[in-house]
C-alpha positions in Angstrom: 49.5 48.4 -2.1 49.0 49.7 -5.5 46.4 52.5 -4.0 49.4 53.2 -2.1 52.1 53.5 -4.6 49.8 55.7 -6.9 48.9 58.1 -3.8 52.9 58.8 -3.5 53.5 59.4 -7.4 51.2 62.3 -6.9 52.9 63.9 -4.2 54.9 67.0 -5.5 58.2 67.5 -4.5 59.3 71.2 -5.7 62.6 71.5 -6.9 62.6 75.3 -7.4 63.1 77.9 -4.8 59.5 79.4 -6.0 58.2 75.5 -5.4 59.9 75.7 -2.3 58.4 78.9 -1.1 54.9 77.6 -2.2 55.1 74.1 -0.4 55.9 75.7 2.8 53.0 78.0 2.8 55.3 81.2 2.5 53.1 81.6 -0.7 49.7 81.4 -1.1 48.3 83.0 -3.9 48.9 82.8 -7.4 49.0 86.8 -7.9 52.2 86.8 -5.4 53.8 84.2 -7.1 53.6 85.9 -10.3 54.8 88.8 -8.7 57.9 87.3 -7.3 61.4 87.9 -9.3 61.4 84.2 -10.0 59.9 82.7 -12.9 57.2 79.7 -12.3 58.7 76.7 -13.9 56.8 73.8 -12.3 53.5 73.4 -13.4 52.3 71.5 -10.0 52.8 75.1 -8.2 49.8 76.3 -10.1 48.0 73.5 -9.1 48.9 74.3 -5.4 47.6 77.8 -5.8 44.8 78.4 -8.1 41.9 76.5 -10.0 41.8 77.3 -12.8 39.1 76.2 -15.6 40.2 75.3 -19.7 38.9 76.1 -22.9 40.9 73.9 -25.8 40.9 76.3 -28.8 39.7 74.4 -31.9 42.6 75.1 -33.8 42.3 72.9 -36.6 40.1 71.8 -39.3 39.0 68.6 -41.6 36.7 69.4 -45.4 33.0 68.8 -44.0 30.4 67.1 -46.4 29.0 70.5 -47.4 32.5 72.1 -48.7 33.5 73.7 -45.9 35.3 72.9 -43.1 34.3 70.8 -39.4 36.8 72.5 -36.6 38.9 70.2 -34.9 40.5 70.7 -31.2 44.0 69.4 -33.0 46.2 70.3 -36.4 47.6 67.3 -37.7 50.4 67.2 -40.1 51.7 64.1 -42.1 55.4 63.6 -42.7 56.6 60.9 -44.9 59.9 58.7 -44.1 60.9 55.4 -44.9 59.7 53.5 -42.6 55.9 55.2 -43.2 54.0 58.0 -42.8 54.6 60.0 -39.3 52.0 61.8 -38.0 51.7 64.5 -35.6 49.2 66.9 -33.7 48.8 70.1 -32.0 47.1 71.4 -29.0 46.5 75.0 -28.2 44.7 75.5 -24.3 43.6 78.5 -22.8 43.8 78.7 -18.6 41.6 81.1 -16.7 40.6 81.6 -13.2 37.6 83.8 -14.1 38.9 86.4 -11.8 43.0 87.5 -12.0 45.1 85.1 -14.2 45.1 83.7 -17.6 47.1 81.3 -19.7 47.8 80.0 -23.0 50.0 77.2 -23.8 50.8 74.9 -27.3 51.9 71.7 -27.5 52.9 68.6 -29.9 53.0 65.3 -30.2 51.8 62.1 -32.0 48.9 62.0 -29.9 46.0 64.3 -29.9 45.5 63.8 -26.0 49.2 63.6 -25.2 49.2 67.3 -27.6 46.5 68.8 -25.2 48.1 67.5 -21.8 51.1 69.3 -23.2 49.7 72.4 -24.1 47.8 72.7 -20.6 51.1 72.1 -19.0 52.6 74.7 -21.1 49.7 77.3 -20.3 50.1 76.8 -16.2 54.0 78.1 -16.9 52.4 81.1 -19.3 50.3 82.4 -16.7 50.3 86.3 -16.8 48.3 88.5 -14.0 45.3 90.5 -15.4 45.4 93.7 -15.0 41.2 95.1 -14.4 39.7 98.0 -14.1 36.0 100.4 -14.4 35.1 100.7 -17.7 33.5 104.3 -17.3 34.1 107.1 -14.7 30.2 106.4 -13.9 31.2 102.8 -12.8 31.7 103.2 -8.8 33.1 100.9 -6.1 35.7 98.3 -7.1 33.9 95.8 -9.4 36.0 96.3 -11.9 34.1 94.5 -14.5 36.3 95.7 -17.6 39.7 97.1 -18.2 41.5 100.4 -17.1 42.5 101.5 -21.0 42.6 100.7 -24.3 45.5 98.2 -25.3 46.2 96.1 -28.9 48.0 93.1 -29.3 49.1 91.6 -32.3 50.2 87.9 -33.7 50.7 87.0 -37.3 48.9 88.8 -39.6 45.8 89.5 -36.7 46.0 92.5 -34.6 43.1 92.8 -31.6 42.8 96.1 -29.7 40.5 96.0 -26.3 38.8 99.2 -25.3 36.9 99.5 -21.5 33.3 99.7 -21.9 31.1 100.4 -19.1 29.5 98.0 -16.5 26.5 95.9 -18.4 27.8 96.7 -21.8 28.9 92.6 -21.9 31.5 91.2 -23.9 31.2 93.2 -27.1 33.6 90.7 -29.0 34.5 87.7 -30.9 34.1 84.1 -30.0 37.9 83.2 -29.4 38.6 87.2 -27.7 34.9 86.5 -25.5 36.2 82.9 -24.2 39.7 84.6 -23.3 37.8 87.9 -21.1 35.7 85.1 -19.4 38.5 83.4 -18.2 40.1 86.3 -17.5 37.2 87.3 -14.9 36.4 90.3 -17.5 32.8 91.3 -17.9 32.3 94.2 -20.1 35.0 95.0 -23.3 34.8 96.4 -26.8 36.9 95.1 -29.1 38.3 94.7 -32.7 40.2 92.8 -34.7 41.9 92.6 -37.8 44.0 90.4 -40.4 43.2 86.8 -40.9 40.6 86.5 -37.9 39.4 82.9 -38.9 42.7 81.9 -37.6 42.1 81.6 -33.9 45.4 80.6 -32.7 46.7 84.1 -33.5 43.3 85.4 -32.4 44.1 84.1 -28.9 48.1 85.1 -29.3 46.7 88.8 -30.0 44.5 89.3 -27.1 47.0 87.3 -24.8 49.6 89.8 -26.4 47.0 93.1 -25.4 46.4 91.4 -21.9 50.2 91.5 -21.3 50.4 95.2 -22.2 48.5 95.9 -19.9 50.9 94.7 -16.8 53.4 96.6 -18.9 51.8 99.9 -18.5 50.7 99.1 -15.2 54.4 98.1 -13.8 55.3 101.5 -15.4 53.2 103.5 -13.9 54.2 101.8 -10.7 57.9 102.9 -11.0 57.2 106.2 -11.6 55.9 106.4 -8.8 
């Protein structure tokens, strides 16, 4: 009975006209959905459509017995009340289906897990097509390993600018920008950055930022068309 019970919690009912779409099969691929003139606000579509793997960005930091500093997967901060100290974390998670779409979400709460459940929710309603492309006029056929031009994003202080390299050049980039091109199905990249790079979450922002331009171009291109 309780097998029972648990199976029909996890049943989705959509409540949006996108959901509605996507639960009747009139949908069926994340790309189209993105696409649509509706915005995806129910995480459980995404789940419908696409797997997609996670990377939690290790946002945060405690002092490490050597002076410097052990990376954390959470930021805590302390605020002081009457009642005692309240304490709270947050999550930043990264959403990629190695081949078309990537995410990033943040979250909070008082909980490091409940922090990172929000965050991946938030990244499956931040999912942005990516736009691919050859890297060099040499690079034939429709691999598309890397991306069709040069694009910057910027966050805080850090600005990141992505260049197309040619097929078997790899990922010719940071940690935090390498993670996001792998789970954005991208192969071969140049890339830069600037500012206050040790901060990853504006890292991540930044090349999230660039990946976006690069729909933007691509839509305009599109309508002049």
């Amino acid at each position: 009975m309780a097998d029972q019970e648990m199976e029909d919690e996890e049943i989705w009912t959509p409540k949006t006209k996108l959901g509605k779409k996507v639960a009747k099969g009139q949908i069926t691929d994340i790309v189209e959905a993105l696409r649509s003139d509706r915005k995806i606000m129910e995480p459980e579509l995404v789940d419908q459509l696409v797997d997609l793997d996670e990377e939690v960005v290790l946002i945060g930091g405690t002092p490490g017995k050597g002076g410097g500093k052990s990376r954390t997967v959470s930021k805590r901060t302390v605020r002081m009340h009457k009642s005692g100290a309240r304490y709270n974390s947050k999550a930043m998670s990264i959403l990629g289906d190695k081949n078309k779409v990537i995410g990033i979400g943040m979250g909070e709460s008082d909980d490091t897990r409940a922090a990172i459940e929000d965050a991946t929710r938030n990244a499956k309603l931040n999912l942005i097509e990516v736009q691919r492309g050859n890297g060099s006029w040499e690079d034939r056929g429709d691999t598309e390993t890397s991306i069709p031009f040069k694009v910057t994003g910027k966050s805080g202080s850090v600005e990141v600018e992505l260049k197309p390299a040619p097929k078997g050049t790899g990922l010719a980039a940071g940690e935090a920008i390498q993670k996001m091109c792998e789970l954005a199905g991208i192969e071969d990249i140049w890339a830069t950055s600037r500012g206050s790079t040790r901060t990853r979450e504006n890292m991540v922002k930044a090349t999230f930022e660039a990946f976006k331009k690069l729909n933007e171009y691509q839509r305009d291109e599109e309508s002049e068309e």
